[in-house]
Backbone as a printed PyTorch tensor [residue, N CA C, xyz], in Angstrom:
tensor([[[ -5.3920, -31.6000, -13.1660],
         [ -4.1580, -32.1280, -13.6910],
         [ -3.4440, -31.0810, -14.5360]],

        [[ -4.0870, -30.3030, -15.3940],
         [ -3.3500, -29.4930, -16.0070],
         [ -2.5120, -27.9390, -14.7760]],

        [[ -3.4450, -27.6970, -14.2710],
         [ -2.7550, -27.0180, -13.4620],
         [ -1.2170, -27.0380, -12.8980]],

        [[ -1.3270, -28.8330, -12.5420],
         [ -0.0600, -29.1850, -11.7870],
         [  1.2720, -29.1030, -13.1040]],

        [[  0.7690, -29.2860, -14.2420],
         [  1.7420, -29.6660, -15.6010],
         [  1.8610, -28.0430, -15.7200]],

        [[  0.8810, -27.1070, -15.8260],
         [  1.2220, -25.4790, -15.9150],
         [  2.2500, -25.0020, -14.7130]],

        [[  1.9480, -25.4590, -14.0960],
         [  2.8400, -25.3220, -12.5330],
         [  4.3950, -25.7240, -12.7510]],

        [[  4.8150, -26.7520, -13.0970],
         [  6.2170, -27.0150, -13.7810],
         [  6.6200, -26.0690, -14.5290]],

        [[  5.8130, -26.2140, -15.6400],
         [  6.3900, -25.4660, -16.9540],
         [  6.4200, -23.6640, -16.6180]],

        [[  6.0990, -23.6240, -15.6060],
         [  6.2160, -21.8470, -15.2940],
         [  6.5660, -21.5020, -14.2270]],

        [[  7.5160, -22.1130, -13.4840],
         [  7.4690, -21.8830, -12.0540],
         [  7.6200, -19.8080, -11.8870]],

        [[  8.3390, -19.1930, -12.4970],
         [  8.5630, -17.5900, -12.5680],
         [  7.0420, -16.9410, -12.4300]],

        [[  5.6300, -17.6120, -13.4810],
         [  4.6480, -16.7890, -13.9000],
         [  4.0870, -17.2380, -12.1380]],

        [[  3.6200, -18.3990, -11.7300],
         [  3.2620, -18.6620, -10.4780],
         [  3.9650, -17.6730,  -9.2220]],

        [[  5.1700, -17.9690,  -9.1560],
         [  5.9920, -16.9010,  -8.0690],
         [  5.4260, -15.3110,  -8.5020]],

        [[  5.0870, -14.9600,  -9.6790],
         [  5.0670, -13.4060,  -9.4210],
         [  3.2610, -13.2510,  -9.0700]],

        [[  2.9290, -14.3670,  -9.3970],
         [  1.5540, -14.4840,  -9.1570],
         [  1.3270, -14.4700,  -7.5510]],

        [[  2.0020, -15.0940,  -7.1390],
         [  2.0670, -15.0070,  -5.6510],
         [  2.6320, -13.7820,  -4.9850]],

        [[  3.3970, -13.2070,  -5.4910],
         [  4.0640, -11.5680,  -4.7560],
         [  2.8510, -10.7110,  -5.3150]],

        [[  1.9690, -10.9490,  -6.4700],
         [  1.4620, -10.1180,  -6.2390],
         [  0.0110, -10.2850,  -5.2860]],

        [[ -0.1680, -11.4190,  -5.1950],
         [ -0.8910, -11.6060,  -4.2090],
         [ -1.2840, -10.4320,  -2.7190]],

        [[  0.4570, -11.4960,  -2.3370],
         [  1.0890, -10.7330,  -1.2840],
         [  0.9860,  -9.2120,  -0.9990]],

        [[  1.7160,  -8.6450,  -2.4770],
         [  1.2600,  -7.4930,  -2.2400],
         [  0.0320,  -6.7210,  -1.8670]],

        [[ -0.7070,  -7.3580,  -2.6640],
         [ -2.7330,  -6.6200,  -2.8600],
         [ -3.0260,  -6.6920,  -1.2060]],

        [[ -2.6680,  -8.0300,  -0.5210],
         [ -2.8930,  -8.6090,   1.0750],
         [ -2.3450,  -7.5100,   1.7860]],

        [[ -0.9500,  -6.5800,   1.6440],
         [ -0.3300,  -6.1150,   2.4340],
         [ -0.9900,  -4.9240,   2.2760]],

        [[ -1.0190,  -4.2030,   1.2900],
         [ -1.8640,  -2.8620,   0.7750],
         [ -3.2310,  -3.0130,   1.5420]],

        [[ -4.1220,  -4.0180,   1.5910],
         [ -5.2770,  -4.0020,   1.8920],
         [ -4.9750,  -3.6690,   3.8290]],

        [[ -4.1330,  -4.7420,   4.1050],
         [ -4.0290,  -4.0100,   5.7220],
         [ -2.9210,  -3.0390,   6.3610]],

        [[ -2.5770,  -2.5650,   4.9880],
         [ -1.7870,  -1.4770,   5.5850],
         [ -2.3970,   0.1410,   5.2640]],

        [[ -2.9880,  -0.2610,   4.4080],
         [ -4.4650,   1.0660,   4.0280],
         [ -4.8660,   1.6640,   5.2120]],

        [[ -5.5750,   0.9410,   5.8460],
         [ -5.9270,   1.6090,   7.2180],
         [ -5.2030,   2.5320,   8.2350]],

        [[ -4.1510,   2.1340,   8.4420],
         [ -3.3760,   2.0060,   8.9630],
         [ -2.6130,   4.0390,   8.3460]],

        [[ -2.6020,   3.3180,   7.4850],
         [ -2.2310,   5.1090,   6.8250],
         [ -2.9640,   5.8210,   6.2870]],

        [[ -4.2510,   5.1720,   6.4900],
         [ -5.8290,   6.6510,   6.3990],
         [ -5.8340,   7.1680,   7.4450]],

        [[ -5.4950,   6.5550,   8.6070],
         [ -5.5720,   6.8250,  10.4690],
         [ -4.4800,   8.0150,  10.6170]],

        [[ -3.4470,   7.6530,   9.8590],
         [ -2.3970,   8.3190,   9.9150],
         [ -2.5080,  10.1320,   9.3590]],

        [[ -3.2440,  10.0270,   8.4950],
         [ -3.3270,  11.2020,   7.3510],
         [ -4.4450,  11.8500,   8.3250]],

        [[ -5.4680,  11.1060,   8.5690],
         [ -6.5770,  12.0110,   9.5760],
         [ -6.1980,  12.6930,  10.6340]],

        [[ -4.9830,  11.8730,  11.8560],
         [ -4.6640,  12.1920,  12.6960],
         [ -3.6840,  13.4970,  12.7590]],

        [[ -2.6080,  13.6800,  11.5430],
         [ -2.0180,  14.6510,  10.9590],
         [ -2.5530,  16.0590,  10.1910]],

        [[ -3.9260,  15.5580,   9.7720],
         [ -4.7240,  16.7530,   9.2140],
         [ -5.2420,  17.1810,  10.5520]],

        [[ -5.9630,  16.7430,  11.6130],
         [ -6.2090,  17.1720,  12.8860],
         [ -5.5620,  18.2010,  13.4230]],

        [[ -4.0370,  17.6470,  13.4860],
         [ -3.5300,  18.2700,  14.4550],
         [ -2.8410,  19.5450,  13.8700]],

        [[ -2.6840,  19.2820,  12.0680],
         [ -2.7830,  20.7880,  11.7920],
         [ -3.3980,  21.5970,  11.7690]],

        [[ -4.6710,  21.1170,  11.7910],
         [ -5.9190,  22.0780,  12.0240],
         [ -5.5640,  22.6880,  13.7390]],

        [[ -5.7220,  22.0910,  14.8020],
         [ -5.2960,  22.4060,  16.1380],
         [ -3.8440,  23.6610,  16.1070]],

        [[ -3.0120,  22.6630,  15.4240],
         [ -1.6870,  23.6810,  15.2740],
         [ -0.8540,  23.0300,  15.6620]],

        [[ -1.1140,  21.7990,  16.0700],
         [ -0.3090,  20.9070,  17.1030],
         [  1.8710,  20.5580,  16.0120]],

        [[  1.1200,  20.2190,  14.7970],
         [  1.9720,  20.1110,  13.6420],
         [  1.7280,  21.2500,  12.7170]],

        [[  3.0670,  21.3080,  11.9050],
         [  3.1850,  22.0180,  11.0370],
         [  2.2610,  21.7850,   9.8610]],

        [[  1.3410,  22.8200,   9.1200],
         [  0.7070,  21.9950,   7.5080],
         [  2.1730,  21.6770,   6.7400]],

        [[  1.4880,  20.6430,   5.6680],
         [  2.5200,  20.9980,   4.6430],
         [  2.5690,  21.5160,   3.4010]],

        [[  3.1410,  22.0640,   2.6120],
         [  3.2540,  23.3910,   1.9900],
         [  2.5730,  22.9190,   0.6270]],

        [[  3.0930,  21.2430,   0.1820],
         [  2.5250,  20.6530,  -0.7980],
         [  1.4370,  20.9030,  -1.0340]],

        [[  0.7610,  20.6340,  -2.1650],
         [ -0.8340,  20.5740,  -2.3880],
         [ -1.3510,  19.6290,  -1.9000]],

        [[ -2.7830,  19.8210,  -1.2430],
         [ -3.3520,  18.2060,  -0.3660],
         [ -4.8390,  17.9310,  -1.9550]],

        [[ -4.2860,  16.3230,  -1.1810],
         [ -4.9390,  15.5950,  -1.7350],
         [ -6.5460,  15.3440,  -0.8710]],

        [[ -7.4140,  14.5950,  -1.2940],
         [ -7.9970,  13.8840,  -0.5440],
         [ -7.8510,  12.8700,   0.7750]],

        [[ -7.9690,  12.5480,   1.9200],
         [ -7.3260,  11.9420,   3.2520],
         [ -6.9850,  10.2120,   2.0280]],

        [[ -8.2190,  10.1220,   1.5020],
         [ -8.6020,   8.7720,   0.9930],
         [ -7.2920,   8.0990,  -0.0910]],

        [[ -7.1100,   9.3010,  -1.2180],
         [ -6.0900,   9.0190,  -2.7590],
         [ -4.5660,   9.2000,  -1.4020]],

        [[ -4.4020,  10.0310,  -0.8080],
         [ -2.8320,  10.1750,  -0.2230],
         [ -2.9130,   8.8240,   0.7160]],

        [[ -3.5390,   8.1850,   1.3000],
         [ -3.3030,   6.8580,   2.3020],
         [ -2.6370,   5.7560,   1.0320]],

        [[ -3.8640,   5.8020,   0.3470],
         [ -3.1180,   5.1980,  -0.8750],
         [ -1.9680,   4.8090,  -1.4820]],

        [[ -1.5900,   6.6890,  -1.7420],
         [ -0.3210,   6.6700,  -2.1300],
         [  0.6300,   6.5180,  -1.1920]],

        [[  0.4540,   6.5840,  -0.1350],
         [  1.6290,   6.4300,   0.8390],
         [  1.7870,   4.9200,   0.8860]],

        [[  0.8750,   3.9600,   0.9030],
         [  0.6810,   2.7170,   1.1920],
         [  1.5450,   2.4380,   0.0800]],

        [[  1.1160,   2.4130,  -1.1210],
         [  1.8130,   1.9270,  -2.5650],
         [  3.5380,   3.0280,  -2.7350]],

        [[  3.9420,   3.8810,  -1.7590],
         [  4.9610,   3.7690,  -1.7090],
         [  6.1920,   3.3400,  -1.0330]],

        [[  5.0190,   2.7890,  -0.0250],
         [  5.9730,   1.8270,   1.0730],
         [  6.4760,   0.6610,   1.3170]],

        [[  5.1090,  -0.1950,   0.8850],
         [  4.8400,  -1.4230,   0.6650],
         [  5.9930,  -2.3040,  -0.4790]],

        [[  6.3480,  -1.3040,  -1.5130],
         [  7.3220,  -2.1520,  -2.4500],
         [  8.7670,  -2.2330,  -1.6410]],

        [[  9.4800,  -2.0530,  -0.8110],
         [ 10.3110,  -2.2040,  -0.2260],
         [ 10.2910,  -3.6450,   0.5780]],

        [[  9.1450,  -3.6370,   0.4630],
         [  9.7880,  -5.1380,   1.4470],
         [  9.1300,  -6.1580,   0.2770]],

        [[  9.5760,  -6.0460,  -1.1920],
         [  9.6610,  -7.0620,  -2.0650],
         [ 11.1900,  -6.8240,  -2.6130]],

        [[ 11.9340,  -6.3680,  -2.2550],
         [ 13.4160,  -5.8930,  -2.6060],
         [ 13.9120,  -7.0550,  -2.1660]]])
């Protein structure tokens, strides 16, 4: 019962509770998705297939990451 009475009185704290949900859900299956990506790109610079890039590299693991957490906030806009 109290839940449902917290639920009124906050509808804003619930909604961001839920985007962030959303978010953690989307990060979790979009992770993969851009570790595959970073491996397949370190490959083929190794081959020669692509250019390296000039930046400093990270780990395959921290850059999927960051790519994920810079993509992902766009589709909460």
């Amino acid at each position: 019962m109290a839940s449902i009475e917290m639920d009124a009185r906050y509808p804003r704290h619930n909604r961001r509770r839920a985007e962030q949900r959303e978010y953690r859900l989307i990060c979790i299956l979009a992770y993969p998705l851009f570790l595959l990506a970073v491996v397949i790109e370190r490959l083929l610079g190794l081959v020669g297939l692509v250019e390296a890039r000039r930046v400093p590299r990270r780990n395959v693991f921290s850059e999927a990451r960051a790519a994920a957490r810079s993509c992902i906030p766009f589709a909460f806009r």
